[in-house]
C-alpha positions as a Markdown table, in Angstrom:
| # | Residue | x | y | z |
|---|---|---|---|---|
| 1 | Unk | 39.0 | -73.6 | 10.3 |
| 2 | Unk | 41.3 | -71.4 | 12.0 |
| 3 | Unk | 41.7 | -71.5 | 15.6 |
| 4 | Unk | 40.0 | -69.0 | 16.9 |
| 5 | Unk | 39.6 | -68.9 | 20.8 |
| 6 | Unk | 36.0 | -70.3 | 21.7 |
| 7 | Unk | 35.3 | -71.9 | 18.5 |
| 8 | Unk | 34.5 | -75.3 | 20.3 |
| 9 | Unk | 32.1 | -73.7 | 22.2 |
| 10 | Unk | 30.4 | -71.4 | 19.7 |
| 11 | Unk | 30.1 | -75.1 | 17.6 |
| 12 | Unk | 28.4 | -76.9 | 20.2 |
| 13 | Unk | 26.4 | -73.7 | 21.2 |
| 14 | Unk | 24.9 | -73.2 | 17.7 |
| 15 | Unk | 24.3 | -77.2 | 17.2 |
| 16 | Unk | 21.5 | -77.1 | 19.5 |
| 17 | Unk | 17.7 | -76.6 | 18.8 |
| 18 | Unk | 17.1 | -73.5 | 21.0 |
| 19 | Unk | 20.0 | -71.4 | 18.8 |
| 20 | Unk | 18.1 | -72.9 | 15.7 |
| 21 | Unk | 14.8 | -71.3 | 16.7 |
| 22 | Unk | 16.6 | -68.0 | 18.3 |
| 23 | Unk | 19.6 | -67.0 | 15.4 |
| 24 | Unk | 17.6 | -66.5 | 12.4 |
| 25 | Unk | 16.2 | -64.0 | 13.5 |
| 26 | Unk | 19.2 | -62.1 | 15.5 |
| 27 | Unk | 22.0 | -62.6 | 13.8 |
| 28 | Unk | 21.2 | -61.6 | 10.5 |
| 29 | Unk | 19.9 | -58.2 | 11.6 |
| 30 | Unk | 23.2 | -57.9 | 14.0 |
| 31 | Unk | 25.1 | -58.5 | 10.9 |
| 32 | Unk | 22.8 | -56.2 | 8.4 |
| 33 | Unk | 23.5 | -53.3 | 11.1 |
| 34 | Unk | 27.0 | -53.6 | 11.9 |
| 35 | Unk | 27.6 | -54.3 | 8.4 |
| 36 | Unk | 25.7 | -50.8 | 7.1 |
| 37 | Unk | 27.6 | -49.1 | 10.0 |
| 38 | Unk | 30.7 | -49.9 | 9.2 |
| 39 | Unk | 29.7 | -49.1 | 5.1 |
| 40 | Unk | 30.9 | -52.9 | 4.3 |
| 41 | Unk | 33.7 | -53.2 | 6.0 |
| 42 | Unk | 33.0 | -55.3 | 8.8 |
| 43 | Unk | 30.2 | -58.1 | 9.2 |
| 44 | Unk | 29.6 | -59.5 | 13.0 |
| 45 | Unk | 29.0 | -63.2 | 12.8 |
| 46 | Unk | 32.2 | -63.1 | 10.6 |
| 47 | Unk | 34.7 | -62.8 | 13.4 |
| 48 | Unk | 33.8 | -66.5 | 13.8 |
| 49 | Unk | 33.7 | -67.9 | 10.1 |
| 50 | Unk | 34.0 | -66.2 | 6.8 |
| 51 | Unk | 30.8 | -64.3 | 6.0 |
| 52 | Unk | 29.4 | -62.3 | 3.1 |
| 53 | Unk | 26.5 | -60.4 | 2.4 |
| 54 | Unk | 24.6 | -62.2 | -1.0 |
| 55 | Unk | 22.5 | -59.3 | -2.7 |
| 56 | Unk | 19.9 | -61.3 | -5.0 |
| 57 | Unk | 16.8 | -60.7 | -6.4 |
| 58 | Unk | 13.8 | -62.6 | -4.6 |
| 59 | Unk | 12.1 | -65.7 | -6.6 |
| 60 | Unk | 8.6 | -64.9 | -6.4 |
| 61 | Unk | 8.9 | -60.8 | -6.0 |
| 62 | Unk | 12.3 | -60.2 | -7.8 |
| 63 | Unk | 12.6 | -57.5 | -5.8 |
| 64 | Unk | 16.2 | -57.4 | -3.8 |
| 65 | Unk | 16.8 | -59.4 | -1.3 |
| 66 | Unk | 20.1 | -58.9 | 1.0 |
| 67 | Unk | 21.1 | -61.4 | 3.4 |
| 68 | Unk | 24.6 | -61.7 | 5.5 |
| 69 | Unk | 25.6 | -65.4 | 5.0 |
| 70 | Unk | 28.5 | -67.6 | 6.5 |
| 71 | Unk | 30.7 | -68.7 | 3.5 |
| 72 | Unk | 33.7 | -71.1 | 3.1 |
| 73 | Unk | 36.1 | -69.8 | 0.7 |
| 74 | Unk | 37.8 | -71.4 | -1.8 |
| 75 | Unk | 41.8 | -71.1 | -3.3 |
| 76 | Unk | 40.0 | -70.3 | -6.3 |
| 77 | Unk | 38.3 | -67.3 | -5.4 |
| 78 | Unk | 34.7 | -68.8 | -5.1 |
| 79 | Unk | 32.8 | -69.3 | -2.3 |
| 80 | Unk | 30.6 | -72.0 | -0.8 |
| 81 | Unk | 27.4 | -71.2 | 0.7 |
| 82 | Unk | 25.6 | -74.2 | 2.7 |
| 83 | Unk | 21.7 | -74.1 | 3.1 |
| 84 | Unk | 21.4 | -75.4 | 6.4 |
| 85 | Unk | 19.0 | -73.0 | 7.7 |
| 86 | Unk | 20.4 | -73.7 | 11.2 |
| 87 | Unk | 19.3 | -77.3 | 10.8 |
| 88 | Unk | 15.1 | -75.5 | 10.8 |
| 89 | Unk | 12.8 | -77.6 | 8.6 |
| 90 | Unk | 12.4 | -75.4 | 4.8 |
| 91 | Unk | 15.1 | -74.5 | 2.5 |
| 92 | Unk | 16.1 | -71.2 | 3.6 |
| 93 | Unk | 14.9 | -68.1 | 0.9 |
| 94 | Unk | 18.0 | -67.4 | -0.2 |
| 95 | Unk | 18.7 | -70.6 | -1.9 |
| 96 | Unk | 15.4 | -70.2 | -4.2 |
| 97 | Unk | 16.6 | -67.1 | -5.1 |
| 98 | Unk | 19.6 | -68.2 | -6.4 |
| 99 | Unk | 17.7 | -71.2 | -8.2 |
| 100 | Unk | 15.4 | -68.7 | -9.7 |
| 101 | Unk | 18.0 | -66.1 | -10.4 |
| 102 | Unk | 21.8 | -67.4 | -10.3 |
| 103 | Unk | 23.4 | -63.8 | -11.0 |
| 104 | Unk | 24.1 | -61.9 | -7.9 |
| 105 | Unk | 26.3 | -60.1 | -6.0 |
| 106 | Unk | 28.4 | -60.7 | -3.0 |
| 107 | Unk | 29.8 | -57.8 | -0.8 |
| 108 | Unk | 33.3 | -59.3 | 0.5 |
| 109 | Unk | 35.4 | -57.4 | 2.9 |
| 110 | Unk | 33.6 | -54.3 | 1.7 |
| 111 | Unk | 34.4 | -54.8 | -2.1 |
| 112 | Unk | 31.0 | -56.0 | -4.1 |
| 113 | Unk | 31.2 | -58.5 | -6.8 |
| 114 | Unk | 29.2 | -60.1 | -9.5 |
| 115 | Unk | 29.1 | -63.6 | -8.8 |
| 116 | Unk | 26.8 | -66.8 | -10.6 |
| 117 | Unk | 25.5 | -69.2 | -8.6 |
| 118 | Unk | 25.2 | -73.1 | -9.1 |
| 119 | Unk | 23.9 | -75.2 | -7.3 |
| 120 | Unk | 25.7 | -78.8 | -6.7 |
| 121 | Unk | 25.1 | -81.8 | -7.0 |
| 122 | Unk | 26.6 | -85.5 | -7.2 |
| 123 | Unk | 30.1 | -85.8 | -7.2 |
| 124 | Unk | 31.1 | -82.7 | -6.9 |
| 125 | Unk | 28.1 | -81.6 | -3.8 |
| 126 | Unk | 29.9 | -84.9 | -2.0 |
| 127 | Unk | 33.5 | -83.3 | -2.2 |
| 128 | Unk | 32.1 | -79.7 | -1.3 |
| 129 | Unk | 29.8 | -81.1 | 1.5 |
| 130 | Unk | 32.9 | -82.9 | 2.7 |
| 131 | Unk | 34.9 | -79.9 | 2.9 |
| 132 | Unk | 32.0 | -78.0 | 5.1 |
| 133 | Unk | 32.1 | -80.7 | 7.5 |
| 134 | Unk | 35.6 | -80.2 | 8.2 |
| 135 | Unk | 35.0 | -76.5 | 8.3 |
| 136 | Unk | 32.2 | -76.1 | 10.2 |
| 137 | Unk | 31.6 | -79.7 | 12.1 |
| 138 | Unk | 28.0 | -78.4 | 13.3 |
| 139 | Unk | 26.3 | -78.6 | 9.1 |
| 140 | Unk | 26.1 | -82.8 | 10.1 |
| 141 | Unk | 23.8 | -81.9 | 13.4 |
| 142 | Unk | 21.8 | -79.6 | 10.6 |
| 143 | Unk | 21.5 | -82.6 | 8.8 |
| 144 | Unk | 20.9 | -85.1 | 11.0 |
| 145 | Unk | 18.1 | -82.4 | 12.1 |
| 146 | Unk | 16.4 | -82.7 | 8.9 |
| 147 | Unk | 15.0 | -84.6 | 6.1 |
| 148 | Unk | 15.7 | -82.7 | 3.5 |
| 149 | Unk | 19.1 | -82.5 | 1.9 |
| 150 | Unk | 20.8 | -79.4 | 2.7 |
| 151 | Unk | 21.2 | -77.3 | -0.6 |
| 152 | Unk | 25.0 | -76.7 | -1.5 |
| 153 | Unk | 26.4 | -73.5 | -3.7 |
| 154 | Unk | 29.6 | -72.5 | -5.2 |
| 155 | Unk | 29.7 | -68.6 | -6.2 |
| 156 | Unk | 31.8 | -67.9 | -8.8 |
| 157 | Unk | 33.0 | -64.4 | -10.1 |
| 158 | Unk | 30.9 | -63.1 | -13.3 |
């Protein structure tokens, strides 16, 4: 994680209950705004960790479905996405969509991209998960939160 000034603070801000309840809801629209404002150049929450905006169609209307998500990008060009739903009870929608439909697209520093999805599992969920943690040290309060496991992606160019 780089060091970016405030990051401590921003981790044990968004590690408690009352940001659970409150970000959903604000910092995805902040993001969609500033995001359409700047015509995909610039995405809000992604000042403080890598963010994206996944386009993908919905997996009961299949109708599109765009939502800004924090990332953690990989050497080899893919991204992670973690489902931690701010540590909130439910798989957020996004990950069924993927499950449903894997082939997306990600807008990424205002270039869009095909992308696959797939889910992890065993092994290679463990290493990924691991990774997270060291990234963003707030994903273990989301799953200490929670009873369910906290669905991990890797997005890979198409």
């Amino acid at each position: 994680m780089p060091a970016v000034p405030g990051v401590r603070l921003v981790q044990k801000v968004s590690s408690t209950r009352a940001f659970a309840k409150v970000a959903p809801h604000v910092i995805p629209a902040l993001d969609r705004a500033v995001h359409r404002l700047t015509r995909g150049k610039v995405l809000l929450s992604a000042q403080m960790l890598p963010g994206l905006i996944l386009r993908a169609r919905g997996a009961r209307s299949g109708l599109p479905r765009i939502t800004p998500l924090a990332c953690m990008p990989e050497k080899s060009g893919d991204w992670i996405l973690i489902g931690s739903n701010f540590g909130r009870p439910g798989h957020p929608a996004w990950t069924s969509n993927l499950l449903k439909h894997p082939d997306a697209e990600v807008n990424w520093k205002g270039d869009d991209i095909p992308v696959r999805a797939r889910l992890l599992e065993g092994e290679e969920r463990a290493e990924a998960w691991g990774a997270a943690l060291a990234f963003w040290p707030p994903y273990a309060t989301y799953q200490a939160r929670v009873e369910r496991q906290i669905r991990v992606f890797r997005l890979t160019r198409r």
